[in-house]
N, C-alpha and C positions, 0 to 999 in steps of 0.2 A: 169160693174157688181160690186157689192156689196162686193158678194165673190167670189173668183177661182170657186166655184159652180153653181154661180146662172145666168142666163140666161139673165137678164136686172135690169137696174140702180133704186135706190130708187127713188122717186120724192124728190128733195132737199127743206127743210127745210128753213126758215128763215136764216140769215147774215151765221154763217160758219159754217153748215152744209152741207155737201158735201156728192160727190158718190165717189168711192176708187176703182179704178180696178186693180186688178192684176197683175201681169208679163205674158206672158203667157210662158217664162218657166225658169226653177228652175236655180240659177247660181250654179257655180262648181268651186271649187279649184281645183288645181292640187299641189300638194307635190311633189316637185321633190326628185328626189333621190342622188344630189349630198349633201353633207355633209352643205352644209350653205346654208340655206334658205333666206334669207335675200336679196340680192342684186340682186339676177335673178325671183324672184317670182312675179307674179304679180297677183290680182286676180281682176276679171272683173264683174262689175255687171249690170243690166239694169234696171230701175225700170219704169213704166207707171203710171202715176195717173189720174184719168177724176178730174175732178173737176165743178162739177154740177150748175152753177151762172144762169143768165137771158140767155149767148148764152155760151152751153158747149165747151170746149177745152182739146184738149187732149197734155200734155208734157212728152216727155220724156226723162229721166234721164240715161245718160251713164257715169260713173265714172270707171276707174283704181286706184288701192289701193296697194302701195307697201307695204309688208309686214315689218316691222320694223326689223331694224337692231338687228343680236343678233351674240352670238359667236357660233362657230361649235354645229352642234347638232346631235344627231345619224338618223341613215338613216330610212324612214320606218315609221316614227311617225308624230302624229298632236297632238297641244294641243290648248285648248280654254280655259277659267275663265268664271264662272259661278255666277253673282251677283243677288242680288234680294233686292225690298224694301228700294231703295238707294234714294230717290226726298222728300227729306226735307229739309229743313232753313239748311244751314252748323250751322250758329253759335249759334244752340239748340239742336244740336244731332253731339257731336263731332267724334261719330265712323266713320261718311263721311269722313273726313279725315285722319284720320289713315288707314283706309280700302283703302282709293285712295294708299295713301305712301307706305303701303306693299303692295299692287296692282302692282304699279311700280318697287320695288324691287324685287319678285317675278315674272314679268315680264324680267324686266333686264336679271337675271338670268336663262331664259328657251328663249324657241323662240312659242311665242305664235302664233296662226294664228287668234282668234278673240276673243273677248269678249259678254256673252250672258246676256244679265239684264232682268229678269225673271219675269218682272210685277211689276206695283206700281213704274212705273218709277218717278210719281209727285204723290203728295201729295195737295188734292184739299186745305185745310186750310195754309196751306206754300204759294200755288199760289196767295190765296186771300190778301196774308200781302204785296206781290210785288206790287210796283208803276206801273200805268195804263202802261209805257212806257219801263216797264223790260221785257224779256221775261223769258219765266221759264225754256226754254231748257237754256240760260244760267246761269238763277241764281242756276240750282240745276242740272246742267249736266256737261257743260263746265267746271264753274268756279270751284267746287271742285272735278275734276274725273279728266279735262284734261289741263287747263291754266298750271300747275307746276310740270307736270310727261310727260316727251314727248313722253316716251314707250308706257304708258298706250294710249296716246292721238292719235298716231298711229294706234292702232286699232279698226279694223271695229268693232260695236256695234249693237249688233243684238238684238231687243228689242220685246217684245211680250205684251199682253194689260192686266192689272189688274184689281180688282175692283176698287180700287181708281183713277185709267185711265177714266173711265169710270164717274165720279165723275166730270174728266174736261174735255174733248176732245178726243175720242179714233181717228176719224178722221183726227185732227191737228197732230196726234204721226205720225198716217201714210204717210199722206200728208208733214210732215218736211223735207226740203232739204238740208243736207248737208253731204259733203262728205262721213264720217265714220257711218251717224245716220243710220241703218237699221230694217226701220220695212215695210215689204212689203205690209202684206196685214194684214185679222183678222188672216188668217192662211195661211203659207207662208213655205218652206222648202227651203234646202241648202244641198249641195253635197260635200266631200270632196274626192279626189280621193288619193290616199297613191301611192307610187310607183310602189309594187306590183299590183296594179291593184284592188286593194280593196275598196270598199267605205263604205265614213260612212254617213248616214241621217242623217239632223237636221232637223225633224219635231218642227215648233212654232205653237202653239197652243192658244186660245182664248174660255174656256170652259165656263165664267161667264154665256152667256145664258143659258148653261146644266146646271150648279149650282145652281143659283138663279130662273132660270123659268124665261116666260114671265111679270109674276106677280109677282113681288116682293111681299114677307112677309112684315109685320107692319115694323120688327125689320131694317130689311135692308134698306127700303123705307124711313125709318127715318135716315140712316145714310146717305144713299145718292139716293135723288129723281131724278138725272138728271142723272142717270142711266135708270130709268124707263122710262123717255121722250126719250134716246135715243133708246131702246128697243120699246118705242109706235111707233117710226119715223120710223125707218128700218122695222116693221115690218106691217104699215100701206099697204106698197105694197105689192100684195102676191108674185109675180111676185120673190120678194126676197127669199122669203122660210124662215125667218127668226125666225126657230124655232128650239127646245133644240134637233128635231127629225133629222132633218137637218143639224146641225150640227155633228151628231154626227156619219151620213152619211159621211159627208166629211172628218173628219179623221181616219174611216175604207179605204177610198176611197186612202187617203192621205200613210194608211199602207200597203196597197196592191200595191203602187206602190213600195213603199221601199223594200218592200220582194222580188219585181220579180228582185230589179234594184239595190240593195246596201247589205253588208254586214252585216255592224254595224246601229241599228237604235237604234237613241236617240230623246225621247220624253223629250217636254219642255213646261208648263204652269205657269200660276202663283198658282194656286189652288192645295193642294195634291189631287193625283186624289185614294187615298187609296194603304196600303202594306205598309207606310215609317211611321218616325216617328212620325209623325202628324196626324193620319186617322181621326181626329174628325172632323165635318162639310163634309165632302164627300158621303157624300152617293148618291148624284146624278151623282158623278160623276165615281163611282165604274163600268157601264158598259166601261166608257174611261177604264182604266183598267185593265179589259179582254179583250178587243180588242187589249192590248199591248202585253198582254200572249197570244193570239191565234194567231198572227203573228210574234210571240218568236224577238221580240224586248229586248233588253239588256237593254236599262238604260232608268231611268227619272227622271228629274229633276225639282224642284220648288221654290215657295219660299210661301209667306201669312203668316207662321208662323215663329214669327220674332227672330228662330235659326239658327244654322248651326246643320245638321245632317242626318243619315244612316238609312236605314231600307230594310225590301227587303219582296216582295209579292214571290209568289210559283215561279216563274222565272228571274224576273224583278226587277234589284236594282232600289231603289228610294233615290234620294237625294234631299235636302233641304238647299238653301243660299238666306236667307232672312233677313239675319242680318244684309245687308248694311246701317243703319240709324239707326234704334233705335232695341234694344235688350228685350225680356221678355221670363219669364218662361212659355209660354204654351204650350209647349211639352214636357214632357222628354221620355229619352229610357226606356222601361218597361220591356224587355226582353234582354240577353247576343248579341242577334244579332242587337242589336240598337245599336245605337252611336245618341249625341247630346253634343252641348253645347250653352248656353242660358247664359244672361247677359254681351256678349260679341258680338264684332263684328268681322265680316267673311267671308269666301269666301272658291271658289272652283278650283283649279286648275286642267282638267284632263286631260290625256297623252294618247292616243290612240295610239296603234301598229296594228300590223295585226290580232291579234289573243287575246291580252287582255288590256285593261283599266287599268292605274294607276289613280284613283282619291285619289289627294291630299288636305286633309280641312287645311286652315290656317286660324289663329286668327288675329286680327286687327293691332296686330302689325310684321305679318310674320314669327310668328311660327309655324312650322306645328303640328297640334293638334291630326288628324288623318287619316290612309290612308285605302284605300280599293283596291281591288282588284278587275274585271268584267273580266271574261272570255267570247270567244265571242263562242255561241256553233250556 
């Protein structure tokens, strides 16, 4: 299947275009409850891929990930980093490595369990400057995120699809094999369990089709056509269901398991889906949204808007780390309940407990800029 949704495989395309199937179920951490995480934790994951050529084959991927050494940490908590907008040329947008080097530091210093890169993991004009024989998971992932930080390189990376993903291969992100790289599917969840017996969702999300429509406008079509070819491909079989409607079924479908089954639920796209400091361009995406507030969902996170920053809709905090590669002014906070900061680069550190969320913003070089606070009601 195409998606966790859909009931049979696209007809495959031309050289590497492929069908992507699912997991068929969610993996899970477990946080132990003694004081160091680190040497006893393991976390398990499974992943399947079809791979659709002249005679189909199905592989699948069993990996164990030790969580990275750290020093004692309090009982009862989980933390993750939050990046977005990081897959450009290192040496024309130097905030990649500064953002790696406080990544690692900030790392160092807590006991993370994973890293989430929130769309826009490549930059289709950066890919096109690599030699026919580079690939671009290493020239704009490995070599500036993980060859010279070993914390950072340690953790799992849990990646979700942007529009500019979409510009060069959203199939090849998902289809990539290697230990730490995780992207399951278009839309994919993750489970943490805390000791008390608590869990927290990681919904990843993939709302570009709700965003832009089947039909891209002039304006986007011109920015990037091999969006629209991928959208004509997946959507030439109905069999896929490959529409803004449909998807938007699947992560209602995707909410309502979190609500009967987890605690804490945390939403993750690349696009704001409206209520943070970015709302502009969302409009189609405002019923994601409400379906976060009607299944009293706690947080969401993004990136597309290339700051770090706060905001929050009638329930539901919304954050923004999209300043991993290049920095601009196009949000600022307009109201005392914003937070932003632009021209700079940044990241998200946050700490979950049983009962509240410490999200921590730090700046490119590992200052903390500013914190917030998510109550879990």
């Amino acid at each position: 299947m195409l998606l966790s949704i859909l009931s049979s495989a696209a007809a495959a395309p031309a050289k590497c275009y492929v069908t992507v199937t699912a997991p068929s179920v969610s993996s899970t951490t477990v946080v132990p409850s003694t004081t160091v995480v680190a040497s006893t934790t393991v976390v398990s994951s499974t992943k399947a891929t079809t791979v659709a050529t002249t005679t189909s084959a199905v592989e699948t991927k069993t990996s164990s990930t030790a969580l990275p050494s750290s020093t004692a940490v309090p009982k009862g908590q989980y933390q993750f980093i939050v990046l977005g907008d990081s897959g450009r040329t290192p040496s024309k947008y130097p905030s990649m490595a500064l953002n790696a080097a406080a990544m690692e530091k900030v790392a160092r210093a807590n006991n993370v369990g994973h890293l989430v890169e929130v769309g826009d993991n490549f930059y289709e004009d950066s890919v096109a400057e690599l030699a026919a024989n580079v690939s671009y998971f290493d020239a704009f992932w490995k070599q500036p995120f993980k060859k010279d930080f070993p914390t950072v390189d340690q953790l799992p990376w849990h990646s979700l699809l942007g529009n500019h993903d979409y510009c060069i291969s959203p199939v090849e992100q998902i289809q990539y094999h290697e230990a730490k790289w995780r992207m399951d599917n278009f839309f994919w969840n993750y489970t943490v369990s805390l000791p008390s017996g608590k869990k927290i969702a990681f919904l990843y999300l993939d709302v570009n089709l709700i965003n832009y429509g089947l039909k891209l406008d002039a304006k986007q079509l011109k920015k990037c056509p091999k969006m629209q070819e991928w959208f004509d491909k997946f959507s030439a079989d109905p069999a896929n269901n490959w529409t803004p409607q449909a998807h938007l079924q699947k992560i209602e479908s995707m909410l309502q398991d979190a609500q009967k089954n987890a605690d804490w639920i945390f939403g993750f796209s690349h696009q704001p889906i409206g209520g943070g400091v970015c709302p502009e361009d969302t409009a189609n995406l405002l019923p994601i949204s409400d379906l976060f507030e009607k299944y009293k969902a706690q947080a969401f996170f993004n990136g597309h808007a290339h700051v770090i920053g706060y905001g929050k809709s009638r329930t539901v905090a919304h954050f923004t780390s999209g300043a991993g590669s290049k920095q601009e002014v196009e949000c600022e906070a307009t109201n005392p309940s914003q937070w932003s900061l632009a021209n700079k680069g940044g990241f998200i550190l946050a700490t979950v407990k049983d009962d509240d969320m410490q999200v921590q913003f730090y700046d490119q070089e590992a200052n903390p800029v500013f914190n917030n606070t998510v109550k879990r009601v």
